[in-house]
NUKOLGU-956976 format. One record per residue (C-alpha): residue in three letters; residue number from 0; y, x negated, z negated. Coordinates in steps of 0.05 Angstrom, whole numbers, plus 5000, padded with zeros to 4 digits. Each point is the difference from the previous one (the first is absolute). Layout:
// residues N
ALA / NUM / Y / X / Z
...
This chain:
// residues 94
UNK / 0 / 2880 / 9654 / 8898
UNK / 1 / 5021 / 4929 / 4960
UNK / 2 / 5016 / 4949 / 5048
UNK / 3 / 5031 / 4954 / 4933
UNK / 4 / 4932 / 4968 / 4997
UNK / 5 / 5017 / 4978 / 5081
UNK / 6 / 5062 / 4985 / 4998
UNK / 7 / 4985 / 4952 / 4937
UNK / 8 / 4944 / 4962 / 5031
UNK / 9 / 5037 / 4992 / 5064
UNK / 10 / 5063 / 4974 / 4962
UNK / 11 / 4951 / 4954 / 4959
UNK / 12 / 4976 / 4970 / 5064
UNK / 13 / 5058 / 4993 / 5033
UNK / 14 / 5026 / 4958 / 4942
UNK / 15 / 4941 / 4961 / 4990
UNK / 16 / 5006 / 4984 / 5074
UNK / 17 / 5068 / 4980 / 4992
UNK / 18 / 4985 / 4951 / 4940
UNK / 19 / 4957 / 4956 / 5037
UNK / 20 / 5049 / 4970 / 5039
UNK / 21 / 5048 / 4999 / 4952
UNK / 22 / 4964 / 4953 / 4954
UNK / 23 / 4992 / 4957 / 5066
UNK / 24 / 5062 / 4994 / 5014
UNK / 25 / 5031 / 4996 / 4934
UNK / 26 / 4942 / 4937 / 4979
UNK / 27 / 5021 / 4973 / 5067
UNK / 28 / 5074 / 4998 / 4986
UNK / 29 / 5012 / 4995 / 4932
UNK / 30 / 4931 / 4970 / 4968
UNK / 31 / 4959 / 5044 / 4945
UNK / 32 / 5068 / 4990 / 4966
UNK / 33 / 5025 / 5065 / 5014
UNK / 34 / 4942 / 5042 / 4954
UNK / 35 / 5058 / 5011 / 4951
UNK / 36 / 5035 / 5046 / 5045
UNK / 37 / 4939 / 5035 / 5019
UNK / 38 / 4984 / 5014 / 4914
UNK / 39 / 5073 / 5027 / 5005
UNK / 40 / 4990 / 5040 / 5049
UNK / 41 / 4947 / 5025 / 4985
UNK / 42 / 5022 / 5019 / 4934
UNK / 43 / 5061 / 5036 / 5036
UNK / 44 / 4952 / 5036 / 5037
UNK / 45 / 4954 / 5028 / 4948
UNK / 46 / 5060 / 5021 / 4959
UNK / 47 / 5025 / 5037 / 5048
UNK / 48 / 4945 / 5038 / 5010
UNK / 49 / 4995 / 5030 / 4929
UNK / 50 / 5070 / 5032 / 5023
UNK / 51 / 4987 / 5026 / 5069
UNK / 52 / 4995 / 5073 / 4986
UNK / 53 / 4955 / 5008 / 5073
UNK / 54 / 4925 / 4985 / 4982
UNK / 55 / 4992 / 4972 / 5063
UNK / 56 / 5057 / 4951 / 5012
UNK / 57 / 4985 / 4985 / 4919
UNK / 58 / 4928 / 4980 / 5027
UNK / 59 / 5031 / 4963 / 5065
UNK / 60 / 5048 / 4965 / 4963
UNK / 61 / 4949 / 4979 / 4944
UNK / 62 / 4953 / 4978 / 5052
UNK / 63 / 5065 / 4941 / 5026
UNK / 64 / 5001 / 4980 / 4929
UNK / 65 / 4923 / 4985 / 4990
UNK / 66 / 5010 / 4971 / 5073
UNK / 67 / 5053 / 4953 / 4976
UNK / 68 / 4950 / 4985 / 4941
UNK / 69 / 4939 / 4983 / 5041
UNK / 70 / 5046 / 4959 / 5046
UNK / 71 / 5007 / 4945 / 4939
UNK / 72 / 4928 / 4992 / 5002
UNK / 73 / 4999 / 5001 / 5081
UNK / 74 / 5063 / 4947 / 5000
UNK / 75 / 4955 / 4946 / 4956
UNK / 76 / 4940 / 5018 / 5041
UNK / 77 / 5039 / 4998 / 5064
UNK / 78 / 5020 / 4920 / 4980
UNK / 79 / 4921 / 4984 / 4998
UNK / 80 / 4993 / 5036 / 5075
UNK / 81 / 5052 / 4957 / 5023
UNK / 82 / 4974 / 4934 / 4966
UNK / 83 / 4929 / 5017 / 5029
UNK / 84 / 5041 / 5006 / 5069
UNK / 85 / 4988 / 5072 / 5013
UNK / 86 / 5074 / 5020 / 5006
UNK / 87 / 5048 / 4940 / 5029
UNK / 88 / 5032 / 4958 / 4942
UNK / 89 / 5085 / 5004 / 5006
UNK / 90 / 5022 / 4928 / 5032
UNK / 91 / 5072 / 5007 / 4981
UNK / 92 / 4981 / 5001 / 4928
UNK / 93 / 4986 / 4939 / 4961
């Protein structure tokens, strides 16, 4: 029995999971400014993965990276949701 396949989708939705609130936060905090440090990241984490000899933790890892990727396009998106007043708008920043 292969429980890779498991272990990969539950990693990927764990992550995925964790991302949301990340871009909140980070939008919240620090403004869609910040998408530079996700593209390095994310970077980071893709080239890591070509040298993670485990085909799993390469896929796990690889999955963060892409995650950091989709997160610049969430970060941008997540400026419109607060502008439309879905999410609350940071006071303390000008």
């Amino acid at each position: 029995m292969n429980i890779s396949g498991i272990i990969i989708g539950i990693a990927s939705f764990l992550i995925i999971g964790v991302f949301h609130p990340i871009v909140i936060k980070c939008e919240y905090y620090f403004t869609k400014k910040i998408w530079p440090i996700f593209l390095i990241l994310g970077i980071i984490f893709a080239v890591v993965s070509l040298y993670v000899k485990s085909t799993v933790l390469s896929a796990i890892v690889g999955v963060v990276g892409f995650s950091c990727f989709w997160s610049i396009g969430e970060i941008f998106k997540q400026e419109e949701r607060v502008e439309k007043g879905w999410f609350p708008k940071n006071t303390n920043r000008k």
